[in-house]
N, C-alpha and C positions, 0 to 999 in steps of 0.2 A: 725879767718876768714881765709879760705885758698883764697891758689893760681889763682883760679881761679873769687872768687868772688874779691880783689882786681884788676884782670885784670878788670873786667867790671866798678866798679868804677875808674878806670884810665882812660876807653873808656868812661865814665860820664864827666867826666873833659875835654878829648878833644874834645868832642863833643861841651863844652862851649867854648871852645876856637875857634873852626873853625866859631862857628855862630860870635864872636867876632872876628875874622878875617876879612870875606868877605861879615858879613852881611846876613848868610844862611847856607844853605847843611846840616847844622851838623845835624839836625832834621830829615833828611833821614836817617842817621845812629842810631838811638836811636831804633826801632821796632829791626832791627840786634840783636844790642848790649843785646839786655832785649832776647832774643830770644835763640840767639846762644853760649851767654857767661854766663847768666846769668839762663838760664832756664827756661823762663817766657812763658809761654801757647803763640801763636802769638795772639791768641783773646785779651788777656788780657795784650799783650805788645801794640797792641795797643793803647787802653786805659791809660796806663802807658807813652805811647810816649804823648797825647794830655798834659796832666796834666806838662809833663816834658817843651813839646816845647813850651805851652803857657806860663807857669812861667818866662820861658827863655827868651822870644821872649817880655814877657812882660818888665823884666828886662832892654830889648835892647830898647828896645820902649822908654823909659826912657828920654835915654839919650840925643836921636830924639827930643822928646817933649821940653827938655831945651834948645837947641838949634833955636824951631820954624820949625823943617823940620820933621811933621806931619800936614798935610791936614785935619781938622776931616769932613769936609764934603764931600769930596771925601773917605774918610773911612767909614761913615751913608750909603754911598749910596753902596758903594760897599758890605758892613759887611751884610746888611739884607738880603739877601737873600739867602747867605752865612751862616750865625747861626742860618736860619729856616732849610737848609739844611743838615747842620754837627749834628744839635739837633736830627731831625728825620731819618737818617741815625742811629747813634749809638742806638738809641731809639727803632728801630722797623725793620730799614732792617739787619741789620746786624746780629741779634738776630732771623730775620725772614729765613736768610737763610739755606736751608738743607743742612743737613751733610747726606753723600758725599757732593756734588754738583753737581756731572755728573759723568759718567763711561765713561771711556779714552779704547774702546773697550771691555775689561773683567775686566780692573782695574779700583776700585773707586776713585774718586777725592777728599778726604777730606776738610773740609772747613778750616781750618788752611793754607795745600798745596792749596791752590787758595790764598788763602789770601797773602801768603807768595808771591806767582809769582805776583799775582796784584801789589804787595809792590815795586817786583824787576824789574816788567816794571815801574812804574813809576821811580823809581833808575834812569834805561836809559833814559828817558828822561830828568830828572835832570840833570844827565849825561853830557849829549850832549848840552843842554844850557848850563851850565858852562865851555867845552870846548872850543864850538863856542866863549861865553868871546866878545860878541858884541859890542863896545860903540855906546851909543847913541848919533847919530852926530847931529840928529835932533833936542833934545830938548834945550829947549832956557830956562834959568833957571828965567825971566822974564815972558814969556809967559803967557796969561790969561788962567786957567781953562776953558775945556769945556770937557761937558758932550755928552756922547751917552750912555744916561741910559736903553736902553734895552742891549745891546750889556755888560754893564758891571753889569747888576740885572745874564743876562745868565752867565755869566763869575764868577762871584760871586755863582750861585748855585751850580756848575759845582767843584769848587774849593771846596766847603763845602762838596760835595757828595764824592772826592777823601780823604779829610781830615775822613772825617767819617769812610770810610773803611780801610783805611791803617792809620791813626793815625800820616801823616805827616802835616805839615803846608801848606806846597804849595806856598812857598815863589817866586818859579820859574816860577809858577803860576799866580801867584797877579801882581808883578811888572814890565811883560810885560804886562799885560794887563791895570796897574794905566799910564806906558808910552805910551802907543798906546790910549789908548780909555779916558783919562782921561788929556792927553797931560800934566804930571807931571815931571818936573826933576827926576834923575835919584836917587839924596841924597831923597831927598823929597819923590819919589815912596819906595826906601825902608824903611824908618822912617813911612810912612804911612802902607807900608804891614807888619810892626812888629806889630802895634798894632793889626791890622784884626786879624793876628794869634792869639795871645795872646787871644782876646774875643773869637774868634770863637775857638779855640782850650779848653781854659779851659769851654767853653758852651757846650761845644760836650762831656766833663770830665762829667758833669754833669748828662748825659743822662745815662754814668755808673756807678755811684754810687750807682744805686738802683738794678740794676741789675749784679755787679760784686764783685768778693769777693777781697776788695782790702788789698794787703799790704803796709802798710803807711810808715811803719819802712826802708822798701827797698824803696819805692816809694821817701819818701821824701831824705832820704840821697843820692840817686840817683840824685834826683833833685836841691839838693843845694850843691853837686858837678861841676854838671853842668853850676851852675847862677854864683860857682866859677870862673869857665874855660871860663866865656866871659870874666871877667875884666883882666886875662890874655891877651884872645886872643884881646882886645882892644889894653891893653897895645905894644903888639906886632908888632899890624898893622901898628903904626907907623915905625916900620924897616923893613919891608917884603914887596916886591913888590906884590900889591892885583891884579894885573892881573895874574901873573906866578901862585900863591897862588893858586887861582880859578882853571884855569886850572889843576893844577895838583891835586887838592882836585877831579875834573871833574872826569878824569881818575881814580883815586883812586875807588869812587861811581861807574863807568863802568863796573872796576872790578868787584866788589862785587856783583852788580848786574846779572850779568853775572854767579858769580858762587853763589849767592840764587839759580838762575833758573838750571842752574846745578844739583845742591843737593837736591832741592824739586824735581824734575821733576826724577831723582835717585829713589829717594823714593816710587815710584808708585809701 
């Protein structure tokens, strides 16, 4: 094994550990990682990323569930319309769109370089919610559930349509929108947004399996690298202050996203 594929498995492992840290982000860095270190087509790191974050995210889900801080009815209502959207996304749009994609005046846009900048705005956004690092002063960790089920059916499709194209979970996603529109604690909203990903990401794996030529050999060692690096990054969380953590993971994803766009947009 050279030099370079050990780095990506080392970037496998901390990737599990920052999702075991703060609860997230680290599944923004998997399409990178399979991309840029690893060599993997971005169509089909994609697809490598769903497989990886839902294993993962499932794993974290886990641990939520023994605890009692997963909602699954606030996850029913959220997840459907959600794993109709991430299904037919990878299923049909994704596979549906043209390469190029557009000419940027005399130069073409290839569908990878789109894919990749789509990836790396959503990065900043990511981003920027994790800096910002908001506590929520408002919720009441008694509070009854209530539903504004259109409001989180669109928030739910929305989430499955970004997860389908770029291959993230949308954890940044989910869990303001389970606190705002579903009035969830804050442990609870993410215990519940692990599981969403987990179905709806390995749901969305599914729609490539028939149409992508996978490797399982990289795929899976990749990915139970990863399910390693949360019970690290669990074990951790206990000494690491999860606010400074966040932020500075924030800024890290900033970066990076800043220089994808960079480097695709180079590439023209």
């Amino acid at each position: 094994m050279d030099i370079v594929s050990l780095l990506g498995f080392a970037a496998a492992v901390m990737i599990g550990v920052s999702l075991g840290l703060i609860g997230g982000g680290g599944s923004i860095l998997t399409v990178p990682v399979l991309v840029y270190i690893l060599g993997v087509d971005p169509l089909l790191a994609t697809a490598y990323s769903l497989f990886v974050v839902g294993s993962t995210s499932l794993v974290g889900a886990g641990t939520f569930m023994k605890k009692g801080l997963v909602n699954y009815k606030t996850a029913l209502v959220f997840a459907i319309p959600s794993f109709v959207a991430v299904f037919l996304t990878r299923k049909y749009l994704v596979l549906a769109l043209p390469d190029p994609l557009f000419f940027a005046g005399e130069s073409p846009v290839s569908k990878s370089v789109g894919i990749m900048v789509f990836f790396a705005l959503i990065m900043l956004a990511a981003s920027i919610s994790m800096i910002r690092n908001k506590e929520c002063v408002d919720c009441d960790e008694n509070e009854k559930v209530r539903f504004n089920f259109p409001m989180i059916a669109l928030e739910g499709s929305v989430v499955g349509l970004v997860t389908g194209v770029v291959g993230a979970g949308g954890g940044f996603l989910i869990i303001p929108a389970l606190v705002l529109l579903a009035k969830l604690p804050m442990k609870m909203a993410v215990g519940t947004s692990l599981l969403i990903i987990a179905a709806k990401s390995l749901i969305g794996f599914l729609g490539d399996v028939s149409t992508q030529s996978i490797d399982w050999q990289l795929l899976l060692v990749f990915t139970a690298l990863s399910i390693g690096g949360i019970f690290i990054g669990s074990a951790l969380s206990k000494k690491i202050n999860e606010k400074a953590l966040k932020t500075g993971f924030g800024w890290f994803v900033l970066v990076m996203g800043i220089y994808i766009i960079g480097k695709e947009l180079m590439s023209l």
